[in-house]
C-alpha positions in Angstrom: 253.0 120.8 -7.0 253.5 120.9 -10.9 250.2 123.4 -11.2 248.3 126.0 -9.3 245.6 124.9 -7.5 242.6 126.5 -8.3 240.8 127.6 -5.0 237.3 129.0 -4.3 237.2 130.6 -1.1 233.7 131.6 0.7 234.9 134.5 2.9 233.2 137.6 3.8 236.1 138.9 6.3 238.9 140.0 3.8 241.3 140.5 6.3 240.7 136.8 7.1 241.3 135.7 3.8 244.6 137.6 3.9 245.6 136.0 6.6 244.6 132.1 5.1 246.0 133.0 1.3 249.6 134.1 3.0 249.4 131.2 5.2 249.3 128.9 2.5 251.7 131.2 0.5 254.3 130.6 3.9 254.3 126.7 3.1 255.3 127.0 -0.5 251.9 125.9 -2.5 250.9 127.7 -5.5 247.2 128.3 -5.5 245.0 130.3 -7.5 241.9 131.8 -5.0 238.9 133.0 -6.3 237.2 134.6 -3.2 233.5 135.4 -3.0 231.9 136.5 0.0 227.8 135.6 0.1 225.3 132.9 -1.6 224.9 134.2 -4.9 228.6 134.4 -6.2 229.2 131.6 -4.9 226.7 129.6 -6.2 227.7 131.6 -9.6 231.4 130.3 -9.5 230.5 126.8 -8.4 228.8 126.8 -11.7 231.0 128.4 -13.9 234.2 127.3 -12.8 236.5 123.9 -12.4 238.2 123.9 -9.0 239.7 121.6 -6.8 239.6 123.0 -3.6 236.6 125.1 -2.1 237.5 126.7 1.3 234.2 127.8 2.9 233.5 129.9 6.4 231.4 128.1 8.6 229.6 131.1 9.3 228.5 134.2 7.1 225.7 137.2 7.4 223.3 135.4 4.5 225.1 131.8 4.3 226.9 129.5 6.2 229.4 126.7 5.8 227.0 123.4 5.5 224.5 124.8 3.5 227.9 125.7 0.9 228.7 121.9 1.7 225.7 121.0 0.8 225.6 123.1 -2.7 228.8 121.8 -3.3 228.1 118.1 -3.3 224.7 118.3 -5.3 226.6 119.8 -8.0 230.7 118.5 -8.0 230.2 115.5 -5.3 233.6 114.9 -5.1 235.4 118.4 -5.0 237.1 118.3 -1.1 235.4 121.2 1.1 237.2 122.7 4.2 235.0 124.4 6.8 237.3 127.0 8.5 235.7 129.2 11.4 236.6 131.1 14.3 234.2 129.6 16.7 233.4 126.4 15.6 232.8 123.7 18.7 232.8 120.4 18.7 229.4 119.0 17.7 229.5 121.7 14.7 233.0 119.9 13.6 231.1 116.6 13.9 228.3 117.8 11.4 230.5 118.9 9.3 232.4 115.7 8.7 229.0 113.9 8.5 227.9 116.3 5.7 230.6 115.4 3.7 233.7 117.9 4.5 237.0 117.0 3.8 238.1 118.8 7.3 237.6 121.8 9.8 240.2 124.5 10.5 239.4 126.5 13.0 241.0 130.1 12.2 243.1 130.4 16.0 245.1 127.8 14.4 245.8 127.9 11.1 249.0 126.5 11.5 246.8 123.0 10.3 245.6 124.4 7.3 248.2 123.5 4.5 248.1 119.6 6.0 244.7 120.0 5.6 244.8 121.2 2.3 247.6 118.4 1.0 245.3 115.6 2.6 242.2 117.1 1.4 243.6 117.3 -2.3 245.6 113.9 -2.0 242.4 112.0 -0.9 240.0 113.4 -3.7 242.9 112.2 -6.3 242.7 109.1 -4.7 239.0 109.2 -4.5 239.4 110.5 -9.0 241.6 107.8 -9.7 239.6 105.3 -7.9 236.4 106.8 -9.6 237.9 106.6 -13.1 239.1 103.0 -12.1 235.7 101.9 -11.3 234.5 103.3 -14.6 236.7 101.6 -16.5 236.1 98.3 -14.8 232.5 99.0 -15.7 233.0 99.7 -18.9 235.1 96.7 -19.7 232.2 94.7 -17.6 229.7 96.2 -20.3 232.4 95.3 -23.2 232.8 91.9 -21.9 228.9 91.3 -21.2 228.2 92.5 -24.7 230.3 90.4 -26.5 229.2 88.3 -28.9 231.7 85.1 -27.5 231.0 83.4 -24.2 233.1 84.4 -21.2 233.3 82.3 -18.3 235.5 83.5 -15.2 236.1 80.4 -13.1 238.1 80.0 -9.6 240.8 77.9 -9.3 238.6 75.0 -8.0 236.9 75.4 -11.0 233.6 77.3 -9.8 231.7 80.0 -11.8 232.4 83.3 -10.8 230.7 85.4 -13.5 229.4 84.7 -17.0 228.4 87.2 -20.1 224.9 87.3 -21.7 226.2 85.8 -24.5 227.2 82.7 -22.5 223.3 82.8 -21.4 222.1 83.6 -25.2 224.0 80.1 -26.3 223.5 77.8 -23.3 220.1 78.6 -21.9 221.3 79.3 -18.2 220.7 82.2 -16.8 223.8 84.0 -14.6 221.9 83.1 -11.3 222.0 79.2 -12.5 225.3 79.3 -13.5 227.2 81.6 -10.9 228.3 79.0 -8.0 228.4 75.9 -10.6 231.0 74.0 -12.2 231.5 73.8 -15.8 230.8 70.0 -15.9 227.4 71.1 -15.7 227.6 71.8 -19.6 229.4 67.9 -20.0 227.9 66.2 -23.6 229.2 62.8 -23.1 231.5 63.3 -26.5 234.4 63.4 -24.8 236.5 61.3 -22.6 238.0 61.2 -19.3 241.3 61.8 -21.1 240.1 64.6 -22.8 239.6 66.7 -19.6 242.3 65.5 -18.2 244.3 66.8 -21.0 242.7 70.6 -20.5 243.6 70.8 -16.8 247.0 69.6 -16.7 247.7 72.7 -19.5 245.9 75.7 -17.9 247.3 74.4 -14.2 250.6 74.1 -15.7 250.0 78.3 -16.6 249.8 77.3 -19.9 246.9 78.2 -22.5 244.6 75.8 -23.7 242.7 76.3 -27.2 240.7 74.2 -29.0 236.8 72.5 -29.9 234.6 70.9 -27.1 230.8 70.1 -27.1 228.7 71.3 -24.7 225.3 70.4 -24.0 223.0 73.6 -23.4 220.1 73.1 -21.0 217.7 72.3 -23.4 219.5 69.1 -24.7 220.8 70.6 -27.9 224.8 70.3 -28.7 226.6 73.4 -29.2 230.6 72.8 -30.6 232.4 75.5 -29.7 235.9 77.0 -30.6 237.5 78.0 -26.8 240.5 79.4 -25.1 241.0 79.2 -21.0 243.7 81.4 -19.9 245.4 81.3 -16.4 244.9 84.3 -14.5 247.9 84.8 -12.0 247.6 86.9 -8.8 250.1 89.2 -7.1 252.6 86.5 -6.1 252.9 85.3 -9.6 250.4 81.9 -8.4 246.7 80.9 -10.7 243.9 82.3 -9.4 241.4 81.8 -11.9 240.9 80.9 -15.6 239.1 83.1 -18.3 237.4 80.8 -21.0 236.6 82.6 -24.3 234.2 80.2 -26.4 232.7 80.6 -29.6 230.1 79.0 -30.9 230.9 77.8 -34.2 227.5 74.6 -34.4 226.6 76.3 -37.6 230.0 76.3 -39.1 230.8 73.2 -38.6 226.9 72.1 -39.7 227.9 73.9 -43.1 231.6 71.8 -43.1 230.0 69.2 -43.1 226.8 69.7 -45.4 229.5 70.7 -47.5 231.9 67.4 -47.2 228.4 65.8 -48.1 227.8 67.7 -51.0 231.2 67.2 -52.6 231.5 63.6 -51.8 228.3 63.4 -53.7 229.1 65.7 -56.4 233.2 63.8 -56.8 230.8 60.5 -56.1 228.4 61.2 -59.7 229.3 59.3 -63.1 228.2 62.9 -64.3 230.3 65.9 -65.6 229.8 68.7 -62.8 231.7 72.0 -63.2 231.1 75.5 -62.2 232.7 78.5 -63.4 232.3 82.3 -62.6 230.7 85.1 -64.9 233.6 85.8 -67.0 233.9 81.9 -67.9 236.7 80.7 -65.8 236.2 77.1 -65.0 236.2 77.5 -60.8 235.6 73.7 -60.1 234.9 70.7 -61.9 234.3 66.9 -60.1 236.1 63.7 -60.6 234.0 62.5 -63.7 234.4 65.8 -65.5 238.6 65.9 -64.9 238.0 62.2 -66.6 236.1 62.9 -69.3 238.2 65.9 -70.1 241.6 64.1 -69.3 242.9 66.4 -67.2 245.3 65.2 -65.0 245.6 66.0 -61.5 248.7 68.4 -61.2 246.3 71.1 -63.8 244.2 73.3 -61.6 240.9 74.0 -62.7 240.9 77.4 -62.7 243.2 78.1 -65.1 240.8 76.6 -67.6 238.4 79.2 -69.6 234.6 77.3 -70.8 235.4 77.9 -74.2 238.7 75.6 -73.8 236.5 72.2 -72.6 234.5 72.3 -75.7 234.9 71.4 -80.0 234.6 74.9 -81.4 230.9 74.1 -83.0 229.7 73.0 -79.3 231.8 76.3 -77.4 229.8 78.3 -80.1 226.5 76.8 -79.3 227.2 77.2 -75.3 228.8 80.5 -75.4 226.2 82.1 -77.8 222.8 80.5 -77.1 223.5 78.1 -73.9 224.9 80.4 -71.5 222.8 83.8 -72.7 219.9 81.3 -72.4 220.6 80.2 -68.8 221.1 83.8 -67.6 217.6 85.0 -69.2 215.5 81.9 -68.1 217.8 80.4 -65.2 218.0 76.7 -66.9 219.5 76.0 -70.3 219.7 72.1 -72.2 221.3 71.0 -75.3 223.4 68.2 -77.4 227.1 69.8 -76.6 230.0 68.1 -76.6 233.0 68.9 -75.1 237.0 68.0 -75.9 239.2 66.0 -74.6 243.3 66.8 -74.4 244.2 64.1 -76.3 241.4 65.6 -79.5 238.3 63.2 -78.6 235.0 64.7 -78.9 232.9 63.6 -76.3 229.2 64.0 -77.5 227.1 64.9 -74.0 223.1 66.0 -73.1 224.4 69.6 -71.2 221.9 71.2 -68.7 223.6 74.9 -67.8 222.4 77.0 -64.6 222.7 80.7 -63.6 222.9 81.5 -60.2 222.5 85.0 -59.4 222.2 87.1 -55.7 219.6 89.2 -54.2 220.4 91.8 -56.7 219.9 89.9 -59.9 223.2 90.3 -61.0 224.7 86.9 -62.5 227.4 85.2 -59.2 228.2 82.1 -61.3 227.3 79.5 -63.5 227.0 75.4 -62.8 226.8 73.1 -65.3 225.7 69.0 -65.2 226.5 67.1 -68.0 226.1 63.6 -69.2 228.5 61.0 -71.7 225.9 59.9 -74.4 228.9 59.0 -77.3 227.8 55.1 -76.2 224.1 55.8 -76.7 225.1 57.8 -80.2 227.1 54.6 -81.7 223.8 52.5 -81.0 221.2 55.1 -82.0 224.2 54.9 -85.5 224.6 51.0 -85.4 220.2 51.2 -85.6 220.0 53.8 -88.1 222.3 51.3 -90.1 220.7 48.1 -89.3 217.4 49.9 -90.9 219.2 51.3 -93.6 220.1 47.9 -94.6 216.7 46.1 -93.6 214.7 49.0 -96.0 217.3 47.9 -98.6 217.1 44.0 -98.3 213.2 44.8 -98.2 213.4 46.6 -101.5 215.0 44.2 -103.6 213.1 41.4 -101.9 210.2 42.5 -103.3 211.7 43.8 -106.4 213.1 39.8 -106.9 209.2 38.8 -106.6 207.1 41.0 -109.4 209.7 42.2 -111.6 210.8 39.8 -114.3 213.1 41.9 -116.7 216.9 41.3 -115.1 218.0 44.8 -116.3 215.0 46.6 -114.4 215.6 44.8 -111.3 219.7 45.6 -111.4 218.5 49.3 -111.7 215.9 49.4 -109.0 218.1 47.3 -107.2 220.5 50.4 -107.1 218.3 52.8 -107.3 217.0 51.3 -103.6 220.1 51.0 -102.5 220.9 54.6 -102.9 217.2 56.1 -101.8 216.6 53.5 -98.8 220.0 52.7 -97.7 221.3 56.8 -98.0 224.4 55.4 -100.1 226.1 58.1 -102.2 226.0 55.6 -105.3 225.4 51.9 -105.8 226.0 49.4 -108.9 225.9 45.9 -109.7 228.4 44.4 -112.2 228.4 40.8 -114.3 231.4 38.7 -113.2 233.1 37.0 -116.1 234.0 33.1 -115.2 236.7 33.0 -117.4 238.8 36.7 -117.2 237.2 37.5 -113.8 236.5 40.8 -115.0 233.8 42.7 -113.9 231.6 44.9 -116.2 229.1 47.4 -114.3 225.6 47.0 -115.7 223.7 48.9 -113.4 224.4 51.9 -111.2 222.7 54.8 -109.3 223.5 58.0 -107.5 227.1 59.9 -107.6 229.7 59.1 -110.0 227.6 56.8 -112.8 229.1 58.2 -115.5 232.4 57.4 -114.0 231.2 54.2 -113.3 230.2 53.3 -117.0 234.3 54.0 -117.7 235.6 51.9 -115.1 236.5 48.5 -115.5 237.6 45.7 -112.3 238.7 42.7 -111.8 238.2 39.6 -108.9 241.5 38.8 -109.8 244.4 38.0 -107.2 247.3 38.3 -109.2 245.9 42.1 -110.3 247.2 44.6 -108.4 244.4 46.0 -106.4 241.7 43.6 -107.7 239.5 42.7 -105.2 240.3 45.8 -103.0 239.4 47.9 -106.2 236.6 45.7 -106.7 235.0 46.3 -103.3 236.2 50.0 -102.4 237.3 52.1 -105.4 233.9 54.0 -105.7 233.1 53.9 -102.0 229.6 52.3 -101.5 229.5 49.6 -103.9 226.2 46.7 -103.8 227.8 43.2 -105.6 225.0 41.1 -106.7 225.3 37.4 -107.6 224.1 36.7 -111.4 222.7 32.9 -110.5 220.6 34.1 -107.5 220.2 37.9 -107.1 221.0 38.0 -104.4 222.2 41.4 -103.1 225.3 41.5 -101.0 225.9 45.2 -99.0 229.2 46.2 -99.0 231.5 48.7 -96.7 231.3 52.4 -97.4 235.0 54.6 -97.1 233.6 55.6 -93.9 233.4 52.4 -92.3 229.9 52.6 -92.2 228.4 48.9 -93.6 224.7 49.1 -95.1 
């Protein structure tokens, strides 16, 4: 023995405890004997100290052996007690053992005692390490029925053996219901024969199985669930029984696919969509928005700050008011416009959100965006078409009461310029013979330039009809026979 073995010994006789301590001495054990010889020290040591022997007389002036027995296993049930006694009989012995003593020695023959002793202490290790085996098992039982995943322990034949709470919590049978059961009990008709068959030929082959299966709990609802079955393998190396580990993952894969949903509709819309975090990196931006902007499909998203997808009077507007506006009131709207790679401005009705968490603070921004450049040039080709209709009007009516030529040349113009926004108008008198053009009448910008300048509807004079129709920008040509007014093209492009 590696240690001393602490002893209490009940013994009022000291000359027979002499006699047991150097009998255990002769046959080489190392002990360490505390000796007490009535009720109250021993009672007093029991309490105090940690022993792992207790050697009690069967027989004392104000105790006796059982009654030590019996104080021994209210209070350390497992500590081995040997009743020694000079006159114990038979039936005594028998009570002894029945109260719970490890053995009886009787003191003519203490030649027993140190086998006694060795089987005594050997047993209550064994008795220890069983005890502290059983606790473990029960705590790993309580660590396996707590989990939050389902465990099922299954034979070989497949039968239930034991199942967790959790397995109870996510398919609606109890323990009772499921102990004694086969898993096909939990079949949802989404999978085949071959799918099964597929399971069991891996985990009887000793091999692990993982992946999804549906179940169907007892209430008719599906549960998908993530699961491992492992081969358990007994003594001779063969499978006794399979450990399935399940999780349930329903709501995951509910939120996959509410997901998949959400961005086939968003890559789905004609409409810009992009969301970017608080600091204004761009963290994901649909199909129509990777169009409008041109970006091709190698550039990732993210590397992209806000500021980058707009002209800088629009990133102006949406860094300054839009996205300050959106974080104070949740929703900001505007004419933007953002920038294509290639230059292209991109005129677009911008609606900006702030999304923020539970503690107000600002977890990103989305913005939805729509193209209206299309719905600009008409709301432009409109403004023009009534441009020219207010000017047409004018001079219609100016043709009508106004008889002086001169007056109606300069209202003409002066109509043109008010009604039809152009920066200057003027008519001029064609000469039949030269083809020269003299201005008579002019308004707006530049008339005093126009008095100076002189033009031709020539073709052989170098610029003559271009300069005729373009050198001053907006020019109005009115025939001298009818009056008619004839609108010309501004250096914009834009006709009147």
């Amino acid at each position: 023995m590696n240690r001393s073995i602490r002893v209490l010994h009940l013994e009022d006789d000291p000359h027979d405890a002499e006699l047991i301590q150097r009998k255990l001495k002769v046959e080489g054990l190392s002990f360490e004997i505390v000796r007490v010889d009535r009720k109250e020290t021993f009672e007093s040591a029991l309490e105090r100290g940690a022993f792992d022997l207790v050697l009690a007389d069967y027989s004392l002036p104000d105790y006796d052996g059982i009654s030590a027995l019996s104080r021994v296993r209210e209070k350390q049930p497992y500590l081995p007690v040997i009743v020694i006694s000079g006159t114990l009989g038979e039936e005594e012995a028998v009570e002894c053992l029945k109260a719970g003593a490890a053995d009886y020695v009787l003191k003519n023959n203490l030649v027993r005692l140190p086998a006694a002793v060795e089987r005594a202490l050997r047993d209550a290790r064994n008795i220890a390490e069983r005890k502290r085996a059983e606790a473990w098992l029960r705590l790993q039982g309580a660590a396996l029925d707590a989990a939050a995943n389902t465990i099922v322990i299954t034979r070989l034949d497949g039968t239930i053996r034991w199942v967790n709470q959790a397995f109870s919590m996510l398919t609606g049978y109890s323990a009772e219901e499921a102990i004694g059961q086969n898993p096909r009990m939990l079949k949802s008709g989404r999978h085949g024969a071959e799918f099964y068959r597929r399971i069991y030929d891996t985990i009887l082959g000793g091999s692990v199985w993982q992946g999804e299966i549906v179940n169907r709990c007892k209430d008719g609802r599906l549960a998908t669930e993530e699961m491992t079955i492992t081969p358990v393998r007994g003594g001779g190396g063969e499978i006794t029984d399979f450990i399935a580990i399940k999780q349930d993952v329903t709501a995951r894969k509910e939120a996959e696919e509410h997901r998949a949903r959400l961005s086939a509709i968003l890559e789905s819309s004609p409409d810009f969509v992009a969301t970017a975090d608080p600091e204004g990196n761009v963290l994901y931006c649909n199909g129509a928005a990777r169009r409008l902007l041109e970006l091709p499909e190698d550039i990732d998203a993210s590397q992209i700050k806000i500021s980058e997808t707009h002209p800088q009077w629009a990133a102006e507007l949406v860094l300054t008011s839009g996205i300050p506006g959106a974080i104070r009131d949740g929703v900001w709207s505007g004419e933007t416009a953002f920038i294509t790679r290639s230059g292209r401005e991109i005129p677009v009705i911008q609606v900006i959100l702030a999304h923020k968490g539970s503690d107000g603070r600002l977890k990103f921004l989305s913005t939805i965006a729509r193209d209206i450049g299309e719905l600009k040039d008409k709301e432009l080709r409109i403004s023009r078409l009534n441009r020219v209709y207010a000017v047409l009007s004018g001079i219609n009516t100016l043709i009508v009461h106004v008889r002086d030529r001169q007056k109606l040349f300069e209202e003409s113009c002066r109509i043109a310029v008010k009604e039809g926004q152009f920066p200057f108008a003027w008519i001029g008198l064609l000469d039949p013979a030269t083809q020269d053009v003299t201005p008579v009448a002019w308004a707006g910008e530049h008339a005093e330039t126009l008095t100076r300048a002189k033009s031709s509807a020539r073709d052989d004079i170098q610029g003559g009809k271009e300069r005729l129709g373009g050198r001053f920008g907006s020019v109005a040509r009115c025939s001298t026979t009818t009056l008619r007014p004839v609108p010309s093209t501004d250096r914009a492009g834009m006709k009147s």
